[in-house]
N, C-alpha and C positions, 0 to 999 in steps of 0.2 A: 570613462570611469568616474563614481561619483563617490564622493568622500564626503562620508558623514562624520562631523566634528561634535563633541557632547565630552561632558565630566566624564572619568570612569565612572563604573560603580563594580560592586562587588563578583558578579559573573564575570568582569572581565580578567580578573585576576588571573588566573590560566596564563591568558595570552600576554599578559602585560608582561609575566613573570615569565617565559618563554619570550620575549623579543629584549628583554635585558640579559635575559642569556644569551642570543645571537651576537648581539648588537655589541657586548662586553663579557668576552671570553675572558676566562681566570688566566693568568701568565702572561697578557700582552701590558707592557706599561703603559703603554697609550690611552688605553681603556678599562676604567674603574666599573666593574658591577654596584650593583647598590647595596648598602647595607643589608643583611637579613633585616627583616619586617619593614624595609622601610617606602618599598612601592605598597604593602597591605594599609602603614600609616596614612600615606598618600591619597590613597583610595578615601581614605575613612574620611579625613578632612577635604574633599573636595579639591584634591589640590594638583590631579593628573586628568589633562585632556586629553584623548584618545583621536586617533584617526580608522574610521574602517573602515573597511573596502566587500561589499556585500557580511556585513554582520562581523566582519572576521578583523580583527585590531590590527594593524598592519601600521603602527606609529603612535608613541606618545611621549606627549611634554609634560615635565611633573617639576612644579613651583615650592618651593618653601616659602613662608612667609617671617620674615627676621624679625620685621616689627611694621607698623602701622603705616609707614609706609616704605617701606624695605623688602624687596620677594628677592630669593635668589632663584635662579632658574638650576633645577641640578641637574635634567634631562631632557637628554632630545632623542628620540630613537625611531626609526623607522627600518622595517625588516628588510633584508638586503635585494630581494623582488620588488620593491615599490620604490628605492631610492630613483631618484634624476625625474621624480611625476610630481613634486611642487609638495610633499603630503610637510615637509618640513614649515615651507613657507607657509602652508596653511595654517597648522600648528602656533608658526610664528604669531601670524594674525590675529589667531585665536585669542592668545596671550595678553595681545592689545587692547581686543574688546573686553580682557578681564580688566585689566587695570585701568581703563576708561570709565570703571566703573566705582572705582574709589575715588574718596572725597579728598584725598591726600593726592599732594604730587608724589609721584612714586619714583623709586629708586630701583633698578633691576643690574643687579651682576651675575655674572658667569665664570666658572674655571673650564677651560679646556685645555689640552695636551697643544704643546707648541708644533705638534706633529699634525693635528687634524684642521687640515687645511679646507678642510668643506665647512666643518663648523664655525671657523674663523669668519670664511668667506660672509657666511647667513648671519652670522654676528653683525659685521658689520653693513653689512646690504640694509640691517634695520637700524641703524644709526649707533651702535655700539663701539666704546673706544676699547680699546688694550688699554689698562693702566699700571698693569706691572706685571713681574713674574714671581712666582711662589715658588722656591726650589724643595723638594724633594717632601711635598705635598702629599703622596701615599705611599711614600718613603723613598729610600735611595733611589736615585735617578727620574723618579716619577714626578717630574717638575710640572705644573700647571699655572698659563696665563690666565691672566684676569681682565676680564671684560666689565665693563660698566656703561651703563646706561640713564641719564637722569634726563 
């Protein structure tokens, strides 16, 4: 299988938008969907790389940028057919060669559910500490740690 990694861009939207709906069904508190417009924002600034697997998006990571050299990473997704094939780890990498590219030493954090033990896991496999917990972060019960990376 070969995975092609590349920015979004606008055709991909469909799928992007359809694998955050897999990925982050409404009602689990585990899992936050994205804001409305905020994977189309993503797109628009360059700021969601994609994984696909024969044309078809099957994973993507999508960066905020806080400040100059601050990104938060606010997504990781890949469709429930393609988890445990590395598309994350690639992703991951991807990530690196973006910010290998800034003249800033960079900062990178993450919130995940203290539930999603795979995310954690990939967290820190790339050097990522926990640095604290946020309680009720998308409201009651929906607590989220925090990851950082400098």
């Amino acid at each position: 299988m070969e995975i092609e990694l590349r920015v979004a861009n606008q055709s991909d939207l469909p799928d992007l938008i359809a694998l955050d709906a897999e990925c982050f069904p409404p009602g689990n508190s585990d899992l936050e969907p994205a804001p409305q417009g905020e994977i189309e924002a993503g797109v628009e600034e360059g700021n969601i790389f994609a994984a696909a697997v024969n044309q078809k998006v099957v994973g993507m990571l999508q960066l905020e940028k806080v400040s100059s050299n601050e990104w938060e990473l606010l997504t990781l997704a890949i469709t429930s057919g393609h988890r445990g094939q590395a598309i994350g780890k690639a992703l991951m990498e991807r990530l690196f060669v973006e910010l290998s590219q800034s003249p800033y030493l960079v900062a990178v954090s993450c919130l995940t559910s203290p539930n999603n033990e795979a995310m954690q896991g990939l967290l820190e496999s790339f050097g990522f500490v926990q640095v604290g917990l946020i309680p009720d972060y998308f409201g009651p019960g929906k607590h989220r740690l925090k990851f950082q990376l400098n």
